[in-house]
Each structure stands twice: as C-alpha cells, then as structure tokens.
N, C-alpha and C positions, 0 to 999 in steps of 0.2 A: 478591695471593695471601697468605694467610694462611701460617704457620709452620707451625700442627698442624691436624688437622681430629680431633675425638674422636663417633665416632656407640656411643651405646649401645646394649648387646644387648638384644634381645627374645625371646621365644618361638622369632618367627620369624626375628630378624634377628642376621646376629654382631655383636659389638663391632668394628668398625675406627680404628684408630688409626694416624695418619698424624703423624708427628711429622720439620721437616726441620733441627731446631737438632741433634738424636739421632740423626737420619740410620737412622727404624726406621719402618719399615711391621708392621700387626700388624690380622690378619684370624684371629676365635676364636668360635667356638661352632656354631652351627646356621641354616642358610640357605635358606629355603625362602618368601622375602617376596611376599606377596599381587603386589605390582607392582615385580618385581625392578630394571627399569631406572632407575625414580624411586628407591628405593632405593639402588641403586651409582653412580646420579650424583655426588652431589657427590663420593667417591673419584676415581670417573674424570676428571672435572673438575682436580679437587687433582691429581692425576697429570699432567695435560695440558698445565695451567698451569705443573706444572715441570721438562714436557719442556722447553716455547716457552721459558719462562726459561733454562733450560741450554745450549740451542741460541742465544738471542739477546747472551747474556753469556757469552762462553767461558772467562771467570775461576773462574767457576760450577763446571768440572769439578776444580779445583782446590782449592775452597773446601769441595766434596764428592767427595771420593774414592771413597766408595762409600756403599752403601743398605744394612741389613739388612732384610729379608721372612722374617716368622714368620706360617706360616699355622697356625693352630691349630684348625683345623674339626673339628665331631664330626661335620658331615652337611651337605649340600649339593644342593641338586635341578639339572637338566638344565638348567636356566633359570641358577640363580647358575652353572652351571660356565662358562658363556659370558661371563656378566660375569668370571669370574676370569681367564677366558683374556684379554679385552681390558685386565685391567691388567695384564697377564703381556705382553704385547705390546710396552704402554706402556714398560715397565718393558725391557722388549728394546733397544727404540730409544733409549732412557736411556744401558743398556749400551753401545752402537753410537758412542756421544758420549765413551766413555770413562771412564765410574764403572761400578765393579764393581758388580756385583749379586751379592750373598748371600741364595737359600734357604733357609728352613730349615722344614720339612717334616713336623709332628710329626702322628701319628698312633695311634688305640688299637692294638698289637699284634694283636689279637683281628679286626682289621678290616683283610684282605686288600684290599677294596672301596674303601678310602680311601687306603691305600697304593698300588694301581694307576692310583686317581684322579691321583696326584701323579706318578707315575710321565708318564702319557699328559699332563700339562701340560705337564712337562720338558722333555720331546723336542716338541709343537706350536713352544714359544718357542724351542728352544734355549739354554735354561738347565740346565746342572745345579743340581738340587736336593741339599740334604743333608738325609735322611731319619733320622727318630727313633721309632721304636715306644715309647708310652708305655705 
C-alpha cells in the first residue's frame, strides 16, 4: 500500500487526495465521471487497504489517531453520491477500530442542495460532519 494516492481533477472528475503520513483525505471539485466506479476505485481500494492494515496491525490505531476528511465538492451526480457513501462507510468501520474520523464539509452558501447532500451522508454513516458555507 502506497502512503498517498494523488488523482487529478478534470472537467469531470475531482481531485482526490489521500495522504496517510498527514493522516487527510481530500475530495474537491465536480463529479460526474463517464465510468464512475473505475474512477473511485483506486480511492476505494487505498481505503480498504488501510482498513485490512488497521485491523491486521493493531499498533496502527496508535500510530494513527485519527483521519481528517475535507470534502470540497461543487457538484456531484447520483452515481458519485454512492461512491461517496462507500468511502464514508469505509471510513465508519475505520472509526469502529478506534481512529477518530474528522468531517469537514465545505460547501457554496448559496447551495442549499449541497449542504442537505452532506447533511443525508452524515446521518447514512453516522458520522457527524462539521459543515462550512463558503
């Protein structure tokens, strides 16, 4: 398993940045990828990889204390919300092992639609989020 995984943004896709030396997750722009699951794989993948890590090395919940998760979407279709949900998941069962998880939730003011988006994530994982109107 790799330390960071960096996927650049496109038109359609956000930037994700997964970094586990910084202990930040970081999902920003617009999402709406032709082939959304070939796209969020290797996130999901890097996620998964350091669930099984976390759970097979239990020194791991020590070594990392907690995560921070900045999601920074301007727009998102029905299809990425699903992928978002399954790293939100991920990222639950993580918490379940004992590392905090930190939301952090930024959205346009101006876009009630995005803010309810994160709102309805929240409560699916049982995470609270901490929300930002930018």
């Amino acid at each position: 398993m790799n330390d960071t995984l960096f996927i650049d943004a496109t038109e359609f896709t956000p930037e994700i940045h997964l970094n586990l030396s910084q202990r930040k997750l970081t999902f920003k722009g617009v999402s709406r990828p032709e082939d959304v699951i070939k796209f969020y794989h290797p996130a999901i993948q890097w996620l998964k990889d350091l669930e099984q890590k976390i759970r097979n090395q239990g020194d791991m919940r020590y070594a990392i204390p907690s995560f921070h998760v900045e999601f920074r979407m301007s727009y998102f279709n029905s299809a990425s919300s699903k992928m978002l949900l399954e790293i939100l998941q991920i990222l639950r069962r993580i918490k379940e092992m004992g590392i905090d998880i930190i939301v952090d939730w930024y959205y346009d003011a101006n876009d009630e639609a995005m803010y309810e988006d994160g709102m309805d994530l929240s409560e699916a994982v049982d995470i609270a989020f901490n929300f930002h109107a930018c």
